[in-house]
mmJSON file of the N, C-alpha and C atoms, coordinates in Angstrom:
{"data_MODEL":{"atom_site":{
"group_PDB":["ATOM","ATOM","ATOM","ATOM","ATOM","ATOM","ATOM","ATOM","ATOM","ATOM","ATOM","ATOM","ATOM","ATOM","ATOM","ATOM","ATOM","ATOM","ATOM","ATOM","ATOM","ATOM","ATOM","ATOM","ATOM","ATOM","ATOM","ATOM","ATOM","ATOM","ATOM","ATOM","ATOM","ATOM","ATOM","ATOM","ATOM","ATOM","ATOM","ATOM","ATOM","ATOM","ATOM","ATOM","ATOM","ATOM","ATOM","ATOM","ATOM","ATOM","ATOM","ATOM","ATOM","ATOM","ATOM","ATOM","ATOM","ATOM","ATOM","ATOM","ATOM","ATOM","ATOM","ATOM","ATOM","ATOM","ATOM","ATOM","ATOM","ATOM","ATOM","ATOM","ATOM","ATOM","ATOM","ATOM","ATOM","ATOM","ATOM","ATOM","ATOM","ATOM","ATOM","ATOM","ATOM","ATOM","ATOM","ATOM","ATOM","ATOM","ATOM","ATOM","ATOM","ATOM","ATOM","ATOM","ATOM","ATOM","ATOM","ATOM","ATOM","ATOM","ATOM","ATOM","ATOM","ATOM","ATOM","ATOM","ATOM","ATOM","ATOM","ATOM","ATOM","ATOM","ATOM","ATOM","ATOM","ATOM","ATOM","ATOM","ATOM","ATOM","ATOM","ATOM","ATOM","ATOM","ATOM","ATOM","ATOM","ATOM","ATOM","ATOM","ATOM","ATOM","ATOM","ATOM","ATOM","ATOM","ATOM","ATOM","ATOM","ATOM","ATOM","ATOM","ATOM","ATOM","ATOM","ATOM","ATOM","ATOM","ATOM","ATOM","ATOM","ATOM","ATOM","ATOM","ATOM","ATOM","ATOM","ATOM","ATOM","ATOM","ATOM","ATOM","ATOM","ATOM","ATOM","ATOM","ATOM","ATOM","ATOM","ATOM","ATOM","ATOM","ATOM","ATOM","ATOM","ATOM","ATOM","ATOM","ATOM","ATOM","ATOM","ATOM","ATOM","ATOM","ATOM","ATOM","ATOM","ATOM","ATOM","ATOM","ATOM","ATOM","ATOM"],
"id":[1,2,3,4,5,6,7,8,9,10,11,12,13,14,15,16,17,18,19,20,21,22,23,24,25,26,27,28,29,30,31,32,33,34,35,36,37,38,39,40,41,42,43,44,45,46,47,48,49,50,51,52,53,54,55,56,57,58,59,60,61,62,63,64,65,66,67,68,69,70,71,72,73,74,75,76,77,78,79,80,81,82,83,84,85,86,87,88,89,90,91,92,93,94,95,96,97,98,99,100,101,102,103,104,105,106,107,108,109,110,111,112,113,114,115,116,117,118,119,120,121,122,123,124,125,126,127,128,129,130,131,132,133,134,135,136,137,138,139,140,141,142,143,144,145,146,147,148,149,150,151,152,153,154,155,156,157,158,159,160,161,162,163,164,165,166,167,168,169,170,171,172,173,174,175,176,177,178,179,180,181,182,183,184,185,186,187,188,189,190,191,192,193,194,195],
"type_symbol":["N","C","C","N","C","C","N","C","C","N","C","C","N","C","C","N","C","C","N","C","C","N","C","C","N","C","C","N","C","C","N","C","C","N","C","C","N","C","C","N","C","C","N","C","C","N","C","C","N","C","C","N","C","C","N","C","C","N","C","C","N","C","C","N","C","C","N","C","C","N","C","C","N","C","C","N","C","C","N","C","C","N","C","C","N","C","C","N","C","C","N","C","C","N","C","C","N","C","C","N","C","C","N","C","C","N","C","C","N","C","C","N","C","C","N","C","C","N","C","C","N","C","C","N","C","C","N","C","C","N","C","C","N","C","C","N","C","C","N","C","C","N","C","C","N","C","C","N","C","C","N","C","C","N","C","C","N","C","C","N","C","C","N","C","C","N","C","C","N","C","C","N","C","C","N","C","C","N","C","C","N","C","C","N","C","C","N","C","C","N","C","C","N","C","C"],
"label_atom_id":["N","CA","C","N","CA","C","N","CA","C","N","CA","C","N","CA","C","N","CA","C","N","CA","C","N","CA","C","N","CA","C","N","CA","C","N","CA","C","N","CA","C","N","CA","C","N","CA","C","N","CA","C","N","CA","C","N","CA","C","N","CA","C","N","CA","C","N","CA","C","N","CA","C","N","CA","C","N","CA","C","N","CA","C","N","CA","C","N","CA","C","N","CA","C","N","CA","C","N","CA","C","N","CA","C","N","CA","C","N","CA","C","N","CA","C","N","CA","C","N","CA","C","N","CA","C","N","CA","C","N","CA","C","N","CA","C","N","CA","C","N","CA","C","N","CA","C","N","CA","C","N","CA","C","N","CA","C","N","CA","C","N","CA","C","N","CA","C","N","CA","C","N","CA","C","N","CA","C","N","CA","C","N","CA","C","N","CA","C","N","CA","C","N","CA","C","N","CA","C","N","CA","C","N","CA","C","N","CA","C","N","CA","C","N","CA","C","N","CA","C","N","CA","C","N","CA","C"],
"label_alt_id":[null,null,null,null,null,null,null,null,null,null,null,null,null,null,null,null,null,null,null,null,null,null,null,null,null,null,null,null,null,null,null,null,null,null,null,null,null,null,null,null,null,null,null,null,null,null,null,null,null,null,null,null,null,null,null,null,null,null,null,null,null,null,null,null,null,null,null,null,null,null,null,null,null,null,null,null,null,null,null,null,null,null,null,null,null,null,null,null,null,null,null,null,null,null,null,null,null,null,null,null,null,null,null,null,null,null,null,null,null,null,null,null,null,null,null,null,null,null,null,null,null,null,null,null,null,null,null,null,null,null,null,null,null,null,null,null,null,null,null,null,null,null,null,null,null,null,null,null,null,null,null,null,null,null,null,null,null,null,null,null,null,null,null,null,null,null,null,null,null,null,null,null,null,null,null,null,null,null,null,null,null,null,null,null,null,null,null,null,null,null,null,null,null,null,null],
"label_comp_id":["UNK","UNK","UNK","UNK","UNK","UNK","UNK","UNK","UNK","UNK","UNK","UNK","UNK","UNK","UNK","UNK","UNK","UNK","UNK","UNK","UNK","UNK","UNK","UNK","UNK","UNK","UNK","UNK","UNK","UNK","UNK","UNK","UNK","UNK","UNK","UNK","UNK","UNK","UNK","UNK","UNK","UNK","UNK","UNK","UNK","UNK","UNK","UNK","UNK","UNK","UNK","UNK","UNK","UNK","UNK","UNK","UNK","UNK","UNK","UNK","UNK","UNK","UNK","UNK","UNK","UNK","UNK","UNK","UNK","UNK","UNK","UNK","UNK","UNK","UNK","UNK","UNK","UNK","UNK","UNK","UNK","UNK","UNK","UNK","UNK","UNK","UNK","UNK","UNK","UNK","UNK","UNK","UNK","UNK","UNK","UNK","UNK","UNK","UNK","UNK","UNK","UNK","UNK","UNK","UNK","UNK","UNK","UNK","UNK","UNK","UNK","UNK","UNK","UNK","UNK","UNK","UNK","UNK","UNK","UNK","UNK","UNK","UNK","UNK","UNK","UNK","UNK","UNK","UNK","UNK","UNK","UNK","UNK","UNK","UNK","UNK","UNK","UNK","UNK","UNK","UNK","UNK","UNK","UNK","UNK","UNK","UNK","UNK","UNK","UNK","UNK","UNK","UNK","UNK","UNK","UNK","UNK","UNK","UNK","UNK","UNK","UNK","UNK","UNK","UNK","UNK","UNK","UNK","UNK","UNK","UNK","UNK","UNK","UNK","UNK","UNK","UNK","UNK","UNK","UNK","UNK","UNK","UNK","UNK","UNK","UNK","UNK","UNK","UNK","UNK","UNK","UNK","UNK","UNK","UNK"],
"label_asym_id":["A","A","A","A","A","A","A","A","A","A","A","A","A","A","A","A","A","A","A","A","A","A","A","A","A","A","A","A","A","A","A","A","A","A","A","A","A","A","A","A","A","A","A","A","A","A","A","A","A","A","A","A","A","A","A","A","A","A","A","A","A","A","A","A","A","A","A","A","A","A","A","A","A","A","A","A","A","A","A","A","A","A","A","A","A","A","A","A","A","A","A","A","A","A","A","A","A","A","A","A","A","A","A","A","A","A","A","A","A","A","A","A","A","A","A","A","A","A","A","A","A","A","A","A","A","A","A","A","A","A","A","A","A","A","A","A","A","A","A","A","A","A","A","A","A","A","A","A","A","A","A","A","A","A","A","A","A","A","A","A","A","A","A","A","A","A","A","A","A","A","A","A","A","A","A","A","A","A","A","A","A","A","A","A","A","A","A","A","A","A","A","A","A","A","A"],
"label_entity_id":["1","1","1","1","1","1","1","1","1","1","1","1","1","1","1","1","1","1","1","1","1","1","1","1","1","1","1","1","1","1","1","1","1","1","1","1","1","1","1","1","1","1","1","1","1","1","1","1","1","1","1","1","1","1","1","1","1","1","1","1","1","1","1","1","1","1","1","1","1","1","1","1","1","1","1","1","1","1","1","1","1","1","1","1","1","1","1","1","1","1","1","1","1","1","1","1","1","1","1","1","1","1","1","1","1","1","1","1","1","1","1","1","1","1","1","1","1","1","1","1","1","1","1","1","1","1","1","1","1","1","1","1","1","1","1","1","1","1","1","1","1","1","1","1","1","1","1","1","1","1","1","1","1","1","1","1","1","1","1","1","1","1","1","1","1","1","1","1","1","1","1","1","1","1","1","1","1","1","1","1","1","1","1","1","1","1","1","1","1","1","1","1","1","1","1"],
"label_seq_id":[1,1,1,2,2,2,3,3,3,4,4,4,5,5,5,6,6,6,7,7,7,8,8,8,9,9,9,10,10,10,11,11,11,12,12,12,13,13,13,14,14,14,15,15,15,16,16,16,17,17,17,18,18,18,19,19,19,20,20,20,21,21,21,22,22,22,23,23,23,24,24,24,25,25,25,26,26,26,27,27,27,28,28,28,29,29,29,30,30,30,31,31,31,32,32,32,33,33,33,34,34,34,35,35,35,36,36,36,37,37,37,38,38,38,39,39,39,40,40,40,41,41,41,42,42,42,43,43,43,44,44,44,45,45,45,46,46,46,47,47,47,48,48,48,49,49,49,50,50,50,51,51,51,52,52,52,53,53,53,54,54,54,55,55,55,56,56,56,57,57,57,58,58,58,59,59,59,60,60,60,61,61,61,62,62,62,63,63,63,64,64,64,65,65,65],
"pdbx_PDB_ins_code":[null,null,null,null,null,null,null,null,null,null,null,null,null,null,null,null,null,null,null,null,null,null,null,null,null,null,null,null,null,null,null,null,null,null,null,null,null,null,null,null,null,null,null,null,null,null,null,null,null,null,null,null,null,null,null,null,null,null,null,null,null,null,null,null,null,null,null,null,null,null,null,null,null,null,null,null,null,null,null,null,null,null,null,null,null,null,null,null,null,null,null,null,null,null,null,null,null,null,null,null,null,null,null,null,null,null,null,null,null,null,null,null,null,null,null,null,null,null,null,null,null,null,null,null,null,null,null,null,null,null,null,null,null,null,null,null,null,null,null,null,null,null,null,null,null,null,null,null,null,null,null,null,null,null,null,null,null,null,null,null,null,null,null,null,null,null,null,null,null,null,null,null,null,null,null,null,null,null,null,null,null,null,null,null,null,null,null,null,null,null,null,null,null,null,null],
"Cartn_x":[-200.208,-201.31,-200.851,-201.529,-200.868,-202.111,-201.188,-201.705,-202.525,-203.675,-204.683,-205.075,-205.215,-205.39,-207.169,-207.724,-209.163,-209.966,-210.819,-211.846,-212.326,-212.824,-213.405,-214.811,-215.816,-217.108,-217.018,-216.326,-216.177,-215.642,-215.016,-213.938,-215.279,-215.72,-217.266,-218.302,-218.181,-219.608,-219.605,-218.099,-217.663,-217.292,-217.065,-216.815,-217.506,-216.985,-217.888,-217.432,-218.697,-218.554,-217.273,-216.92,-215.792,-216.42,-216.008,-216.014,-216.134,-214.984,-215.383,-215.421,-215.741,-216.314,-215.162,-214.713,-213.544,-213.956,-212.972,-212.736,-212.722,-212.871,-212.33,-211.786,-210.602,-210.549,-210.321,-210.771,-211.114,-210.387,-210.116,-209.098,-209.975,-209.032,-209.253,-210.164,-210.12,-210.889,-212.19,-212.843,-213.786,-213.774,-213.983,-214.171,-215.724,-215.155,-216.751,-216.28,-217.43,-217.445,-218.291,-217.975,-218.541,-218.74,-219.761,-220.442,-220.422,-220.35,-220.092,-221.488,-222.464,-223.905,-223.938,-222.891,-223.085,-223.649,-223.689,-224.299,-222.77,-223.39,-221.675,-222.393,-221.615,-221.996,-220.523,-221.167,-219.925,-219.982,-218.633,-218.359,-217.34,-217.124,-216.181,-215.576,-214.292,-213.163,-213.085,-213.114,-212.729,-212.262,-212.011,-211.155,-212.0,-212.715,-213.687,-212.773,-212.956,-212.125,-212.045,-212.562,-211.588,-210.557,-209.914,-208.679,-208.868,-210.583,-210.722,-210.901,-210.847,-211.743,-213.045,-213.663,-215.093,-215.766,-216.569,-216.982,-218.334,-218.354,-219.919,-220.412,-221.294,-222.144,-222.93,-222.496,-223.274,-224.518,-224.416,-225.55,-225.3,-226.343,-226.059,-225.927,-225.199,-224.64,-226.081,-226.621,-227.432,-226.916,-226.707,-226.381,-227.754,-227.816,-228.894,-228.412,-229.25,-228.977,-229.442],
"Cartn_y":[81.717,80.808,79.39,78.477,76.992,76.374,75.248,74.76,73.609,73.159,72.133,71.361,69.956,69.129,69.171,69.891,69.729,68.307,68.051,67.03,66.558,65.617,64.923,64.929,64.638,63.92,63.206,61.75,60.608,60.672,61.612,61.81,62.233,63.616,63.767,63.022,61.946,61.622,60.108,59.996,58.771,58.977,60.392,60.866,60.445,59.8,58.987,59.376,59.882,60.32,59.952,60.501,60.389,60.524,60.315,60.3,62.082,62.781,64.144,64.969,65.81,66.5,66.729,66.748,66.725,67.939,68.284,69.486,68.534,68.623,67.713,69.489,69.59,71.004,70.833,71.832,71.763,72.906,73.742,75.164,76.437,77.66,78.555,79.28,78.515,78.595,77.365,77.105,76.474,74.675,74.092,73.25,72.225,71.29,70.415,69.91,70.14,69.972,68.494,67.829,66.375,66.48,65.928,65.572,64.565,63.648,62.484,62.014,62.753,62.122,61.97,62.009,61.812,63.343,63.854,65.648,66.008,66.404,66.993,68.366,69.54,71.21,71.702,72.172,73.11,74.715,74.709,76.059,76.277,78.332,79.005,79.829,80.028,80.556,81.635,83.057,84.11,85.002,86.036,86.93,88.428,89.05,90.332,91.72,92.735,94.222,94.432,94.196,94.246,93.423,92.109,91.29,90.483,90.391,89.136,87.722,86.412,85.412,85.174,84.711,84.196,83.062,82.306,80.832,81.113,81.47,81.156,79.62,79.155,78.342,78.567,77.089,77.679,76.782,75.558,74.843,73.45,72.867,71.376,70.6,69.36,68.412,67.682,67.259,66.408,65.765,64.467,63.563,62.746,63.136,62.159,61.16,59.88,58.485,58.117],
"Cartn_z":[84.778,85.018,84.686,85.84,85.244,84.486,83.626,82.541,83.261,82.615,83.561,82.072,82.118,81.197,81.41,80.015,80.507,80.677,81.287,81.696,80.028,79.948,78.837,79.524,78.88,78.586,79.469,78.966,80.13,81.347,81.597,82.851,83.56,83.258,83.927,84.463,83.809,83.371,84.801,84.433,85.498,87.017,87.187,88.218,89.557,90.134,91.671,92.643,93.53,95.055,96.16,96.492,97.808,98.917,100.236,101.397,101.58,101.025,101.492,99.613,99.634,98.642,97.665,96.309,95.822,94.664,94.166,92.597,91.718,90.473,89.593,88.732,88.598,87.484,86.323,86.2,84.183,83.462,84.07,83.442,83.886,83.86,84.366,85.149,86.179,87.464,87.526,86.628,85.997,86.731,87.842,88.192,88.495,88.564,88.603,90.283,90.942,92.559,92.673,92.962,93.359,94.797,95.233,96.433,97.176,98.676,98.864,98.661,97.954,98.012,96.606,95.449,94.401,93.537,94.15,93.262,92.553,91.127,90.606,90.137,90.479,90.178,89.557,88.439,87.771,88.597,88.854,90.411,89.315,89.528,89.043,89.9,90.229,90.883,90.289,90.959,90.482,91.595,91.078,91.909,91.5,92.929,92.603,92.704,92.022,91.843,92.945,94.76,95.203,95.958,95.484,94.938,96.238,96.19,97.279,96.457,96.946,95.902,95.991,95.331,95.594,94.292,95.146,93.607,93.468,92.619,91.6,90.877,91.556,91.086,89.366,88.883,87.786,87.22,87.857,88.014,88.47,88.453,88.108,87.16,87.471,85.867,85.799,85.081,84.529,83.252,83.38,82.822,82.188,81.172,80.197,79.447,80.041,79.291,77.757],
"occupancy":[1.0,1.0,1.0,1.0,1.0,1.0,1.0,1.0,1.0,1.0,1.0,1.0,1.0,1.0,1.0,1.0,1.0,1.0,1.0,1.0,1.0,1.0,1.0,1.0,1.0,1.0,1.0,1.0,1.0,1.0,1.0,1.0,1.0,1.0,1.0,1.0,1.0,1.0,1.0,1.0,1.0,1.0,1.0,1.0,1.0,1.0,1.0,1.0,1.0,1.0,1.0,1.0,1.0,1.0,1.0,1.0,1.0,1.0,1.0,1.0,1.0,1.0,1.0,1.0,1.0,1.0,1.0,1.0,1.0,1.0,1.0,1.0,1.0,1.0,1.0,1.0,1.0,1.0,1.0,1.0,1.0,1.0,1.0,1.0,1.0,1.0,1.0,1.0,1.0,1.0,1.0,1.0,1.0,1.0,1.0,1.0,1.0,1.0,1.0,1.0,1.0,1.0,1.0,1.0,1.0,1.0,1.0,1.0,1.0,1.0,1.0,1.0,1.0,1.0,1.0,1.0,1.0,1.0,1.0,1.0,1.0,1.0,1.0,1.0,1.0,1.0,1.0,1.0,1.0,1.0,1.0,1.0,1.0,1.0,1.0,1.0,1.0,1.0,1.0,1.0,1.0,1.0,1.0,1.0,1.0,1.0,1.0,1.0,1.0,1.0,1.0,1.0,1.0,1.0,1.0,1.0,1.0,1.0,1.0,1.0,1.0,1.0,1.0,1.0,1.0,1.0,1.0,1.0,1.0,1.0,1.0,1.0,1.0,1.0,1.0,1.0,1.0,1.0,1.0,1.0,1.0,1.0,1.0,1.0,1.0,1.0,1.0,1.0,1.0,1.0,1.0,1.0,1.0,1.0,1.0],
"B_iso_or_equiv":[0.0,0.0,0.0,0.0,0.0,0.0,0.0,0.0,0.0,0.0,0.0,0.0,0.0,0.0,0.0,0.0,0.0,0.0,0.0,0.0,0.0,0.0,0.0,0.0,0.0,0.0,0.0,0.0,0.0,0.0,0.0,0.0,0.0,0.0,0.0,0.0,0.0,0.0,0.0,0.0,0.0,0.0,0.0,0.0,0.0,0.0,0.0,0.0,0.0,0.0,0.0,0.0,0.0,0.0,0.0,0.0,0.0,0.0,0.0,0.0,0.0,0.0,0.0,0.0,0.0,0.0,0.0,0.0,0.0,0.0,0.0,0.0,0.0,0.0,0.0,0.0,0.0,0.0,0.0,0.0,0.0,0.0,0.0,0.0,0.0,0.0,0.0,0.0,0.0,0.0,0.0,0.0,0.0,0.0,0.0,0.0,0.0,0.0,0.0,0.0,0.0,0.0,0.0,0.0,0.0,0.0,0.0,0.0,0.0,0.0,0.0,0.0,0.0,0.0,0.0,0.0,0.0,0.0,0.0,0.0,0.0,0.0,0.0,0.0,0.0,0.0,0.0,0.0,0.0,0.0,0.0,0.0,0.0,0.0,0.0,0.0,0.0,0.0,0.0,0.0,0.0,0.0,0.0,0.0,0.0,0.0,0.0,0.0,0.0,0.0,0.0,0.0,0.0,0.0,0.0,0.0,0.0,0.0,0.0,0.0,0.0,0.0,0.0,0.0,0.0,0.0,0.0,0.0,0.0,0.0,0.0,0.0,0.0,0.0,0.0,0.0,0.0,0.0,0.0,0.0,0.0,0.0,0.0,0.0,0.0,0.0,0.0,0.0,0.0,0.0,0.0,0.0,0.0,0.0,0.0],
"pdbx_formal_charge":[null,null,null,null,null,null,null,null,null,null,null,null,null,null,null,null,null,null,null,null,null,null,null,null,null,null,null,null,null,null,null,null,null,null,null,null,null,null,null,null,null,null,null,null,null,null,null,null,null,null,null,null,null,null,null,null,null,null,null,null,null,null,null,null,null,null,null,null,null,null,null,null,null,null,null,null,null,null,null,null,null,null,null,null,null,null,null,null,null,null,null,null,null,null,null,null,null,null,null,null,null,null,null,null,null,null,null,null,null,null,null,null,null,null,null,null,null,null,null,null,null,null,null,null,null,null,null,null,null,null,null,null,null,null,null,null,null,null,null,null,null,null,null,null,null,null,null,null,null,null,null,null,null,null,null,null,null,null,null,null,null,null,null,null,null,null,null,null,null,null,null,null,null,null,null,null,null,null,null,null,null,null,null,null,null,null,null,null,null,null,null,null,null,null,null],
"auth_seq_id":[1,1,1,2,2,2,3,3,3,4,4,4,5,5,5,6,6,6,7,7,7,8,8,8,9,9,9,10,10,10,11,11,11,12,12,12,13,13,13,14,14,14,15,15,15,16,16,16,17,17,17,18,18,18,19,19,19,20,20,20,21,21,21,22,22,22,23,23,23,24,24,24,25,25,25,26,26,26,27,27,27,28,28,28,29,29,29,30,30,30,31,31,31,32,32,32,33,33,33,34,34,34,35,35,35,36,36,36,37,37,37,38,38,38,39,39,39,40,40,40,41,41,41,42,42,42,43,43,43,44,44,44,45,45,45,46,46,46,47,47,47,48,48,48,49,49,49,50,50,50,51,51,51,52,52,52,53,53,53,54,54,54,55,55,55,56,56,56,57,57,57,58,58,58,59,59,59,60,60,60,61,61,61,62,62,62,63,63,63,64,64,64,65,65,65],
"auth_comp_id":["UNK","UNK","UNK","UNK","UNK","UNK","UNK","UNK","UNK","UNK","UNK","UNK","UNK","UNK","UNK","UNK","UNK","UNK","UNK","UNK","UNK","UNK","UNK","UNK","UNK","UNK","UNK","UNK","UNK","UNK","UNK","UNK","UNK","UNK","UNK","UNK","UNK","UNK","UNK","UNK","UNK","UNK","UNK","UNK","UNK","UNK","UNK","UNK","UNK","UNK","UNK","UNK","UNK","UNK","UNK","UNK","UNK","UNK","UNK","UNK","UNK","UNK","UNK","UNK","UNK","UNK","UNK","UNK","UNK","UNK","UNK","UNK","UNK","UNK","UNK","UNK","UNK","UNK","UNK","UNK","UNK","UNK","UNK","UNK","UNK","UNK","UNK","UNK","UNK","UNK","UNK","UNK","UNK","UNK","UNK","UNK","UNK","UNK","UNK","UNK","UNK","UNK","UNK","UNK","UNK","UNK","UNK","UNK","UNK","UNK","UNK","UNK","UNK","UNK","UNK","UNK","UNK","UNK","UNK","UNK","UNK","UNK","UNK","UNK","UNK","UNK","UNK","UNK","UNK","UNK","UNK","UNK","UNK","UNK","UNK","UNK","UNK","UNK","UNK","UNK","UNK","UNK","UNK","UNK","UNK","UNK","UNK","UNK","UNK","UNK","UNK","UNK","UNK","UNK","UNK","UNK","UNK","UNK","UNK","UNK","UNK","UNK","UNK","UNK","UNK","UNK","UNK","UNK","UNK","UNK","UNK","UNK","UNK","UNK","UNK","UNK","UNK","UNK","UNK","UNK","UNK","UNK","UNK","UNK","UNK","UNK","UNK","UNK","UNK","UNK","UNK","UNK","UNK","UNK","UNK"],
"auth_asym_id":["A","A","A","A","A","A","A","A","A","A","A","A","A","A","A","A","A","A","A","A","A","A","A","A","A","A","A","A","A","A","A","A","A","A","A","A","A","A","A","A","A","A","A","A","A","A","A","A","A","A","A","A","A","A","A","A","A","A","A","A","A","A","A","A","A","A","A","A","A","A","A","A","A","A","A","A","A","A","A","A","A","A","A","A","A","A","A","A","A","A","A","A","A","A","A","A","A","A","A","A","A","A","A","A","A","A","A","A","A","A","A","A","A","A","A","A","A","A","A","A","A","A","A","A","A","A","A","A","A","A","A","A","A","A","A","A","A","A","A","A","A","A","A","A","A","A","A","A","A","A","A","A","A","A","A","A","A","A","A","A","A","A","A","A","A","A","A","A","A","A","A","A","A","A","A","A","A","A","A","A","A","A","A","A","A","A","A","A","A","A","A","A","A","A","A"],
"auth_atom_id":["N","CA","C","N","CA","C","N","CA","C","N","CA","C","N","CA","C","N","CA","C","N","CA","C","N","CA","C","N","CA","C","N","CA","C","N","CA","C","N","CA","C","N","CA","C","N","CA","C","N","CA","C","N","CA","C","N","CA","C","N","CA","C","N","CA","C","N","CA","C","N","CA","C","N","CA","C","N","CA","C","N","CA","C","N","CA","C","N","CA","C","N","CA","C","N","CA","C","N","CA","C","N","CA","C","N","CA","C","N","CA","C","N","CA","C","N","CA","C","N","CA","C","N","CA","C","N","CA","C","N","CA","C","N","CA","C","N","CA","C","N","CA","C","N","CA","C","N","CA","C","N","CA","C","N","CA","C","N","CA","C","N","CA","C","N","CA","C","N","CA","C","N","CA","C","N","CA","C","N","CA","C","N","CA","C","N","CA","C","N","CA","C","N","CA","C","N","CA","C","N","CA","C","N","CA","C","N","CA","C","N","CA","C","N","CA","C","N","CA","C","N","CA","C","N","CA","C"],
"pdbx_PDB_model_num":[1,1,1,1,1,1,1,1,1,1,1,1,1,1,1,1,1,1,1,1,1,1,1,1,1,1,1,1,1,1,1,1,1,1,1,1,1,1,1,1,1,1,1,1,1,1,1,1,1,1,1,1,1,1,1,1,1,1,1,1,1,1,1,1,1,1,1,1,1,1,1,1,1,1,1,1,1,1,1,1,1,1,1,1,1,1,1,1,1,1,1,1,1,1,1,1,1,1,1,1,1,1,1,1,1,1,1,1,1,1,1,1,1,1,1,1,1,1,1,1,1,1,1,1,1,1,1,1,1,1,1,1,1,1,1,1,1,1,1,1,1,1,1,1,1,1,1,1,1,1,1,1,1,1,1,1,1,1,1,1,1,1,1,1,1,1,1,1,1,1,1,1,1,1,1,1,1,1,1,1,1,1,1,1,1,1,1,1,1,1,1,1,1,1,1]
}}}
């Protein structure tokens, strides 16, 4: 498995929309999905018993000021 420098707080928090939809990864499978409309969703990468892939949603970021 490769090694992934996890996301900070701020790295999150600053994260701004692209043109097309981007990963930001965070480690073992565990990514934050950014939106070009500004939506950021923590999505998980896994692999089901039978050794297909598939991403689970696990919600949305809400950022409180």
């Amino acid at each position: 498995m490769r090694k992934v420098d996890m996301l900070s707080a701020k790295e999150v928090e600053k994260a701004k929309p692209l043109e097309k939809p981007c990963k930001l990864m965070y480690g073992e499978g565990l990514y934050l999905y950014v939106t070009p409309a500004g939506g950021k969703f923590w999505r998980l990468k896994y692999r089901r018993p039978d050794d297909k892939e598939d991403t689970l949603s696990l919600g949305r970021l809400h950022i409180l000021c």
